[in-house]
DRENFILO-885156 format. One line per 8 residues: number of its first residue (from 1); their letters; for each residue x, y, z of C-alpha. Coordinates in nm, 3 decimals, always signed. Layout:
N
NUM = a = X/Y/Z; ...
***
This chain:
341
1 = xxxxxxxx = +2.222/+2.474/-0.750; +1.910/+2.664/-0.688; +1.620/+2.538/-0.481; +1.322/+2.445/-0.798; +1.011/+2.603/-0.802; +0.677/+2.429/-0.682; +0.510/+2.436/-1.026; +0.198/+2.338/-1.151
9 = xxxxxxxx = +0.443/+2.044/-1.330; +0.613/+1.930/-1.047; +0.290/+1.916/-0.815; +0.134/+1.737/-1.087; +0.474/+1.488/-1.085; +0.443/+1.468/-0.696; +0.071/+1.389/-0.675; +0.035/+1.119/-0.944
17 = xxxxxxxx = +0.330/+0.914/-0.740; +0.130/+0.990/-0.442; -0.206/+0.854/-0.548; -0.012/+0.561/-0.708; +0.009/+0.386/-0.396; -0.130/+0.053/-0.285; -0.438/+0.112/-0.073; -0.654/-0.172/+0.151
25 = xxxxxxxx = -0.959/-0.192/-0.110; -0.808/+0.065/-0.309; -0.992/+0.286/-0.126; -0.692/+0.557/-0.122; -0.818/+0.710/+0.195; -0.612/+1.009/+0.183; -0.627/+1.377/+0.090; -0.347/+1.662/+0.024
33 = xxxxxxxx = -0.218/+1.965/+0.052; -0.023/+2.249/-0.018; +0.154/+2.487/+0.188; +0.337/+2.741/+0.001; +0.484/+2.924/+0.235; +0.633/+2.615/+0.388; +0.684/+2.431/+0.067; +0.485/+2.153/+0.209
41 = xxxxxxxx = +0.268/+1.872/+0.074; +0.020/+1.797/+0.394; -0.081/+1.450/+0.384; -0.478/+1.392/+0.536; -0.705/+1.094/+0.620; -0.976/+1.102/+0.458; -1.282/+0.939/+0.697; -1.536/+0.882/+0.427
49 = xxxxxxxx = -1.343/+0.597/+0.324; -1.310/+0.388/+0.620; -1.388/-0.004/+0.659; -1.583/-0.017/+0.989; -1.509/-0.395/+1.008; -1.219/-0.472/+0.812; -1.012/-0.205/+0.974; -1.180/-0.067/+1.318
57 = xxxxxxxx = -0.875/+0.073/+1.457; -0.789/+0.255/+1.132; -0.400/+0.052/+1.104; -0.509/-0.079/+0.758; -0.535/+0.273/+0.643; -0.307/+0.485/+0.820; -0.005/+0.194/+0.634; -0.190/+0.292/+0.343
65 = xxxxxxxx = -0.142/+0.680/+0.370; +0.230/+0.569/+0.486; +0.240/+0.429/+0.115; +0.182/+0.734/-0.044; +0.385/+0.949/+0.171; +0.665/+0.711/+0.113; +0.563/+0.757/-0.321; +0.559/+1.131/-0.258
73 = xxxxxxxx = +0.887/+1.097/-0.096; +1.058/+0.929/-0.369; +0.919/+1.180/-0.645; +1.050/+1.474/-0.460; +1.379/+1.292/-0.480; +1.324/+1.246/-0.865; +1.262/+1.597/-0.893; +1.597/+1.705/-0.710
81 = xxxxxxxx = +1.424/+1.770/-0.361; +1.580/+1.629/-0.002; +1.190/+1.556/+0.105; +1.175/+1.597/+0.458; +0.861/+1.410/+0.672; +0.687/+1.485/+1.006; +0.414/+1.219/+1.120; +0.119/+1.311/+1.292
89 = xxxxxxxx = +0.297/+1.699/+1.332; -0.023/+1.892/+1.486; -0.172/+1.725/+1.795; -0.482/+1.931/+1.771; -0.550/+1.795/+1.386; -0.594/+1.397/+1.417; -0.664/+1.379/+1.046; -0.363/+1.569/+0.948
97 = xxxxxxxx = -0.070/+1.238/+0.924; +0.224/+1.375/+0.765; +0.374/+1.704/+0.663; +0.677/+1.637/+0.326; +0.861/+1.955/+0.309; +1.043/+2.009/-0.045; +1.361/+2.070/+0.105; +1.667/+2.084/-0.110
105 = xxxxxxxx = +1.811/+2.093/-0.332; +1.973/+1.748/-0.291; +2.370/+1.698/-0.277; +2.339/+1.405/-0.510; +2.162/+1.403/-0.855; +2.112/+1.054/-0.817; +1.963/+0.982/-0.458; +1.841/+0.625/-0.355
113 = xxxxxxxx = +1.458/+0.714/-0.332; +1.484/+0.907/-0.661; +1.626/+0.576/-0.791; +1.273/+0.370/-0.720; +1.093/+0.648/-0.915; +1.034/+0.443/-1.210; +0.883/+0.185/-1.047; +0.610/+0.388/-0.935
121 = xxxxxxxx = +0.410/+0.377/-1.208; +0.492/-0.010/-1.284; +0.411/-0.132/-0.930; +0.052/-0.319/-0.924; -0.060/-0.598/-0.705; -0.054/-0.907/-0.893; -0.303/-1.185/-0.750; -0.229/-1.438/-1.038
129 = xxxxxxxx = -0.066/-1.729/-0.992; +0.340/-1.692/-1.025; +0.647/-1.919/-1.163; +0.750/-2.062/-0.871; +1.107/-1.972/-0.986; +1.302/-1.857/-0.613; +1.394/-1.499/-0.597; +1.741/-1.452/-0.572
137 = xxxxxxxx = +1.900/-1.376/-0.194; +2.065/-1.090/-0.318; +1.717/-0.932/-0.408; +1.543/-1.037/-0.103; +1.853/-0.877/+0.105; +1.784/-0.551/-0.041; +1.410/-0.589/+0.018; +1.458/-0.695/+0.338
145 = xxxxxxxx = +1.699/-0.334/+0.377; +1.455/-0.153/+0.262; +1.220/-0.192/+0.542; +1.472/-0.137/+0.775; +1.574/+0.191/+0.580; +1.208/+0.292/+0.691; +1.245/+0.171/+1.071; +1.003/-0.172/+0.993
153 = xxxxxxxx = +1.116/-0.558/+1.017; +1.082/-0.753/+0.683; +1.057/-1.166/+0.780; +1.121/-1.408/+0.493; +1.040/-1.780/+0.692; +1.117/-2.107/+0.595; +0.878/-2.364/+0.438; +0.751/-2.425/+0.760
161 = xxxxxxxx = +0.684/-2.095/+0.883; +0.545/-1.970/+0.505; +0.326/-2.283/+0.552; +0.206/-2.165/+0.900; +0.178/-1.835/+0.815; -0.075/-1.893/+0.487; -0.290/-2.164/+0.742; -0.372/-1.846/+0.944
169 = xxxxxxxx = -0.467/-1.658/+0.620; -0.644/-1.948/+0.519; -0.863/-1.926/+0.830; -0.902/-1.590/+0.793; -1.029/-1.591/+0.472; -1.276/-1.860/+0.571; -1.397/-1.600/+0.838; -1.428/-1.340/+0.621
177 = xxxxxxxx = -1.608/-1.505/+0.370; -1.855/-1.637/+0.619; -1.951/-1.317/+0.795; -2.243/-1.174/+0.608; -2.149/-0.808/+0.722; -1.796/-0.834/+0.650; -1.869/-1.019/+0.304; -2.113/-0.722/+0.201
185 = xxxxxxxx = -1.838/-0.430/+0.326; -1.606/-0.581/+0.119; -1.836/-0.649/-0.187; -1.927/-0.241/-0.185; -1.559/-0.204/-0.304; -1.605/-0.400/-0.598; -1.634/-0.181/-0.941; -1.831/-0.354/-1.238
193 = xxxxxxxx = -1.676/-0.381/-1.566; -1.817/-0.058/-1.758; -1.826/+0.154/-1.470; -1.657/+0.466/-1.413; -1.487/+0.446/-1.027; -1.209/+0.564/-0.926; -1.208/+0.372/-0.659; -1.258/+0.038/-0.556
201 = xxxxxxxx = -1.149/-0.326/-0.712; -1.255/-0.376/-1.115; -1.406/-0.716/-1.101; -1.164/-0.842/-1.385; -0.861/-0.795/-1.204; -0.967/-1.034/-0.869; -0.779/-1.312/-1.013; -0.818/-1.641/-0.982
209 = xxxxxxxx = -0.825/-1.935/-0.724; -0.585/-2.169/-0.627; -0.701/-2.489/-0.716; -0.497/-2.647/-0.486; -0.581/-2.425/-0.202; -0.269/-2.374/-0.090; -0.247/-1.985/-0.223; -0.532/-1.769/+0.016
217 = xxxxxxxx = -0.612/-1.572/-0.237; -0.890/-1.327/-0.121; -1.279/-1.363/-0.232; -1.391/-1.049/-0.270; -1.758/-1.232/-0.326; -1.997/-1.054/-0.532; -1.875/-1.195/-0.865; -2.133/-1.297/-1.147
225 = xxxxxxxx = -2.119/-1.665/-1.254; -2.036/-1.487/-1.633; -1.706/-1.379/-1.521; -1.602/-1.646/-1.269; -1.231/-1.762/-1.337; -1.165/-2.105/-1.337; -0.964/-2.184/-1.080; -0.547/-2.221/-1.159
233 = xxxxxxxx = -0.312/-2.419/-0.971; -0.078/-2.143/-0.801; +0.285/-2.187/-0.707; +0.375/-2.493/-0.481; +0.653/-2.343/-0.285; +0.530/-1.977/-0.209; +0.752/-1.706/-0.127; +0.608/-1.463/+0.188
241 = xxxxxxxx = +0.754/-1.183/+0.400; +0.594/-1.058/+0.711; +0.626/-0.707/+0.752; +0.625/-0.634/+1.137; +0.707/-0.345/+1.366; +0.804/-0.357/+1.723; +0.583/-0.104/+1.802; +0.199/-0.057/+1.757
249 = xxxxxxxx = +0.128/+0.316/+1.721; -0.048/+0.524/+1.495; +0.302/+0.647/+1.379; +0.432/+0.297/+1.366; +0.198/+0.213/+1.130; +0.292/+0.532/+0.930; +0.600/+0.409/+0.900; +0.531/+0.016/+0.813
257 = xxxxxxxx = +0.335/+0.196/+0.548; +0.644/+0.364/+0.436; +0.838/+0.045/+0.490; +0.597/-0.160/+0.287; +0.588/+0.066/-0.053; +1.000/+0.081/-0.011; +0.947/-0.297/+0.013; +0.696/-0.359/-0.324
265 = xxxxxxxx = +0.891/-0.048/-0.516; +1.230/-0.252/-0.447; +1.076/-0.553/-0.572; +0.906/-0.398/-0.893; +1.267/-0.244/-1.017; +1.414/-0.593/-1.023; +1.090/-0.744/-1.204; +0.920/-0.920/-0.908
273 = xxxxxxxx = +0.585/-0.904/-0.867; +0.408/-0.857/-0.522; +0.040/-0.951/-0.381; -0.051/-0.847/+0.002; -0.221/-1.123/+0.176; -0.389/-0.859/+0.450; -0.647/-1.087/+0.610; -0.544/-1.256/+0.889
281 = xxxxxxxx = -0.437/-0.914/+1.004; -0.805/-0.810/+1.054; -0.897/-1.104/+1.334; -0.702/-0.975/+1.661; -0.593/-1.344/+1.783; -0.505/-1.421/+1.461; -0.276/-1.120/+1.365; -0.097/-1.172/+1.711
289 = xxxxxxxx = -0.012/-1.578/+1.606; +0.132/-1.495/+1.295; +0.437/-1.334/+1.517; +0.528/-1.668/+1.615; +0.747/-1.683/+1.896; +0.922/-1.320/+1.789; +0.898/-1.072/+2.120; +0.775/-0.715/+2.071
297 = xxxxxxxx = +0.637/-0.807/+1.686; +0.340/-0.661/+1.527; +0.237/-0.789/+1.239; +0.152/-0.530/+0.995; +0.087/-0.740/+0.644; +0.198/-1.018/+0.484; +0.345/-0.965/+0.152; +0.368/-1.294/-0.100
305 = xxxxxxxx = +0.632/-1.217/-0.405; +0.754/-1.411/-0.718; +0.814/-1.383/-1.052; +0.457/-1.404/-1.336; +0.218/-1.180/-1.476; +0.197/-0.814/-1.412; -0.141/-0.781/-1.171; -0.236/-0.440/-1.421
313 = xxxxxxxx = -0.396/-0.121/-1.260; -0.628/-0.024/-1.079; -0.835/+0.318/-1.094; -0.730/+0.601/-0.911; -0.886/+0.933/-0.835; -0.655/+1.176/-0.979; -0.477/+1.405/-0.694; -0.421/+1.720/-0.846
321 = xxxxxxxx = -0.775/+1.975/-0.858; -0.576/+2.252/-0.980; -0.346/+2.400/-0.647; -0.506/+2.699/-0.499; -0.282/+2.798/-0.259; -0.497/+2.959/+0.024; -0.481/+2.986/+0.468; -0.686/+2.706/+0.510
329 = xxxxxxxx = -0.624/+2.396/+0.526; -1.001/+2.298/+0.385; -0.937/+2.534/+0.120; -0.633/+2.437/-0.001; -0.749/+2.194/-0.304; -0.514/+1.893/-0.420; -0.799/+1.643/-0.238; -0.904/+1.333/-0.429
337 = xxxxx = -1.240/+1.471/-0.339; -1.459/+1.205/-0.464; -1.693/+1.029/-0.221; -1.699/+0.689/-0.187; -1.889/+0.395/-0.429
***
């Protein structure tokens, strides 16, 4: 079998799954690429998209980037390619986070990644209420797998623990919500309906409240009394993984990133939907409670799942600007080059 060629098409194929990717904010703070000569996608941060509050030490974002290595990853499976990943590969270039080299071609047409293609493109956070209705074991096993698979620890708890877990995203929200500065960051990520963004949160697909309060659904604020939901009662018995690493480094949370979009990829192919309750990870003291008594845990998000409505899209800034293949790295195109709302 012959090695393919890095096309137009299959660039196009590669950076679509790549920009697909769950993002804190959708703010998709990432940039790429190309190398010919090394047949490499190069994976950057993008700074202009940072959440000074939300996210000082950059861990929010740098999981986020981890999600759309992991979705470039499993289209350079689809396309036949053994994709091959360095994090954090120049010491010199901070910004640079991951190097995928289309290595290949594969032994096996059919290769696991390749396998969670489809789900790509059908993945979106839901923040609606859901059935109720347990996942299967089976399911959760292979979710649970899949984080290992990417060197991360996936944590379903008991009703106790789920219980304890959503009381510290409960207060976390209530901190959040109270903080005039933190309340306005997050309210500059909110899109109104008519406007073109590609980035950002639409303001019709925040969802509604739980009216029972048990479900800490996140207020982004900012929402005009004209297209307030009414508040819906959510599931009683929710369903929440912890995604945790036992390390806390930059790379770690490259990888939890990775971990995390194996995790909601898995979850879309068998029909469950996903929602990431991120905010008790933002408060120091209360991101190190939620490890409970576990040693050498670090929380890295906390993922509710469950059967109901799909969440729908959000925008995204398209990732392919027409390849120019060139010797700089600034020159090289494939950015989502927008600057932020």
């Amino acid at each position: 079998m012959q090695t393919r060629e890095v096309d137009a098409t299959a660039v196009h194929t590669l950076l679509a799954a790549a920009v697909a990717a769950p993002s804190i904010h959708n703010t998709q703070p990432w940039r790429f690429g190309l190398d010919p000569e090394s047949r490499s996608i190069e994976v950057r941060f993008d700074r202009r998209r940072r959440l000074p509050l939300a996210d000082p030490d950059l861990r929010a974002q740098h999981l986020s980037v981890g999600a759309a290595v992991l979705n470039l990853r499993v289209a350079a499976a689809h396309l036949g390619w053994a994709p091959a990943v360095r994090l954090l590969p120049a010491a010199d270039d901070p910004d640079l986070l991951a190097r995928v080299r289309l290595a290949g071609p594969t032994a096996d047409d059919r290769p696991p990644l390749g396998e969670l293609y489809e789900a790509v493109e059908r993945r979106h956070t839901s923040r609606m209420p859901f059935t109720g209705r347990p996942v299967p074991e089976r399911i959760v096993a292979e979710m649970i797998g899949s984080a290992l698979a990417e060197g991360a620890h996936l944590v379903v708890p008991d009703i106790i623990g789920t219980r304890r877990l959503l009381r510290l995203t409960q207060v976390a929200e209530t901190r959040n919500t109270t903080h005039p500065a933190r309340a306005a960051e997050t309210r500059t990520w909110i899109t109104a309906p008519g406007k073109d963004a590609c980035y950002g949160i639409p303001l019709t697909t925040l969802g509604p409240r739980d009216a029972s309060g048990r479900i800490p659904v996140r207020d982004f604020t900012g929402r005009p009394p004209t297209l307030d939901l009414p508040a819906l009662r959510f599931e009683r018995h929710a369903q929440v993984a912890l995604l945790w690493t036992a390390q806390d480094r930059r790379e770690d949370w490259l990888r939890a990133g990775q971990a995390l979009q194996r995790v909601l990829l898995t979850a879309t192919r068998h029909g469950v939907r996903t929602s990431m309750l991120h905010q008790a990870m933002e408060w120091p003291d209360l991101r190190a409670a939620t490890a409970g008594s576990r040693r050498r845990c670090h929380p890295q998000l906390l993922i509710r799942f469950g059967y109901g409505p799909d969440g729908g899209p959000t925008p995204r800034a398209s990732g392919d600007r027409g390849p120019t293949p060139r010797a700089s790295a600034d020159d090289r195109g494939l950015t989502t080059g927008r600057p932020p709302p």
